[in-house]
C-alpha positions as CSV (number, residue, x, y, z in Angstrom):
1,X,-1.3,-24.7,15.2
2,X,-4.2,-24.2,17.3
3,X,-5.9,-20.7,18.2
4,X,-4.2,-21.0,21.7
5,X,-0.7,-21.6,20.8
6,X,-1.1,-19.2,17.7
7,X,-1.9,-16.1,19.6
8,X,0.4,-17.0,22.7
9,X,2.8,-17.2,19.6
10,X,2.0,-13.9,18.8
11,X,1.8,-11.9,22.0
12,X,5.4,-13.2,22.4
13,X,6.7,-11.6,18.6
14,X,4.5,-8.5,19.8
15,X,6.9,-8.5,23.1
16,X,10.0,-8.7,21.6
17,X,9.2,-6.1,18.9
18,X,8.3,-3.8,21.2
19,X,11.0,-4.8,24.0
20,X,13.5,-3.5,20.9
21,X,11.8,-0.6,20.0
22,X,12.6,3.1,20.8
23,X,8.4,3.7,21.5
24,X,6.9,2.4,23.8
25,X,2.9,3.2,24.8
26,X,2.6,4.1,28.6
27,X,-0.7,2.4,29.6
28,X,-1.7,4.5,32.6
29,X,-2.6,8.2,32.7
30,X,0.2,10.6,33.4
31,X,0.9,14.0,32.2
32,X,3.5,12.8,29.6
33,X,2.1,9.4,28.2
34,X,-2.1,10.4,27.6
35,X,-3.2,12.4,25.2
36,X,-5.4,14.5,27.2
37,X,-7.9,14.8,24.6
38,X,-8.7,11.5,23.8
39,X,-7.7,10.0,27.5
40,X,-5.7,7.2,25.0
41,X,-2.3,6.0,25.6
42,X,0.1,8.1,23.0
43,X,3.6,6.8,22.3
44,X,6.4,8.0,24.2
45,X,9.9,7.9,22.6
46,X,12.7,7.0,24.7
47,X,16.4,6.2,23.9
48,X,18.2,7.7,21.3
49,X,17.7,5.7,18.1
50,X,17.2,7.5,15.0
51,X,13.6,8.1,14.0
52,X,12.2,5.4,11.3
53,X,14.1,5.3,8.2
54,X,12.3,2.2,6.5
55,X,9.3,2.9,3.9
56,X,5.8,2.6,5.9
57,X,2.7,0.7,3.8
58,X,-0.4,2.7,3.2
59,X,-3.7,1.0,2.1
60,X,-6.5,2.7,0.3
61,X,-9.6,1.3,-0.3
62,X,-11.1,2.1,-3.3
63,X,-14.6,1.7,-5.5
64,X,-13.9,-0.7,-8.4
65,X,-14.8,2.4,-10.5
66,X,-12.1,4.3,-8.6
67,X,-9.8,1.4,-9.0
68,X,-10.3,0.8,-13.1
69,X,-9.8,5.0,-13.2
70,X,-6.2,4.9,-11.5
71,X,-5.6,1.5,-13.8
72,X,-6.3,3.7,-17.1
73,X,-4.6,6.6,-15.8
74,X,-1.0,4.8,-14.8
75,X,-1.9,2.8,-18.1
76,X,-2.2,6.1,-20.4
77,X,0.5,7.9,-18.8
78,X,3.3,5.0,-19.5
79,X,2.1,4.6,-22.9
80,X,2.7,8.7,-23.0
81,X,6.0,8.2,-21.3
82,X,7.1,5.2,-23.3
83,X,7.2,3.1,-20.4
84,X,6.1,-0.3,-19.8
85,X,3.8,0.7,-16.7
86,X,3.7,3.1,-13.8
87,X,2.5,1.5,-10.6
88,X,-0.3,3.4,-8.8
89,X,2.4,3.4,-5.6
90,X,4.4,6.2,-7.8
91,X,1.6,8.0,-8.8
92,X,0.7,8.5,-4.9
93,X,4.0,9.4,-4.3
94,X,4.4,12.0,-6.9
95,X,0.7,13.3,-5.6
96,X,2.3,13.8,-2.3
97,X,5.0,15.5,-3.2
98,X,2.8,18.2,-5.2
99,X,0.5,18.3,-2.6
100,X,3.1,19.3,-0.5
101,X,5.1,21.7,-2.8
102,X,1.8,23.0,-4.3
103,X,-0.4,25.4,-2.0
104,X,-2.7,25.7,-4.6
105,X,-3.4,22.4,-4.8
106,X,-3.3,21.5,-1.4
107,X,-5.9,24.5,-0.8
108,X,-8.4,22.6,-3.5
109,X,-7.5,19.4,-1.8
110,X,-9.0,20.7,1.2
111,X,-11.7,22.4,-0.5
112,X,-12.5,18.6,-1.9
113,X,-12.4,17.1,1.6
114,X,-14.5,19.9,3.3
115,X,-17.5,19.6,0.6
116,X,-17.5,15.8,1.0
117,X,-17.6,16.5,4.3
118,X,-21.3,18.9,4.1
């Protein structure tokens, strides 16, 4: 498949995806579909479907050092548990949810991510 036919190939999924989909981005400024601070194109939800119920993929990029740590710790923690393994996705998860739940740790979360930031 050459470059040509491949991305007229995709434009055309990328149409009927978005000719399907409850959000659509409004390309031009107006009051409703800009967001005023950035002067970008925000989406707009129109219809009534039900908002997304199916899981969204994250990436993180990590160090290799940061990488092996995570490894260890899901490997440590199933050998605790009894468990064969624990994927790093569950550990996330589990993060998130006492992130959320947890002011105090959310506070030294942000404590974190404000020195990193100086």
């Amino acid at each position: 498949m050459s470059a040509s036919t491949r991305r007229t190939d995709l434009a055309a999924r990328a149409r009927a995806v978005t000719a399907g989909s409850p959000t659509t981005t409004v390309p031009t400024a107006s009051s409703t579909g800009v967001d005023t601070a950035s002067g970008t194109p925000r989406p707009v939800r129109t219809g009534n479907r039900a908002p997304r119920a199916a899981p969204v993929r994250i990436t993180v990029d990590l160090s290799p050092v940061e990488h092996r740590t995570l490894r260890d710790w899901c490997s440590a923690a199933a050998a605790d548990l009894g468990m064969a393994r624990i994927p790093a996705a569950e550990v996330v998860r589990v993060l998130l949810e006492r992130l959320t739940d947890d002011e105090g740790l959310a506070e030294r979360v942000r404590a974190d991510l404000d020195d990193r930031r100086a």
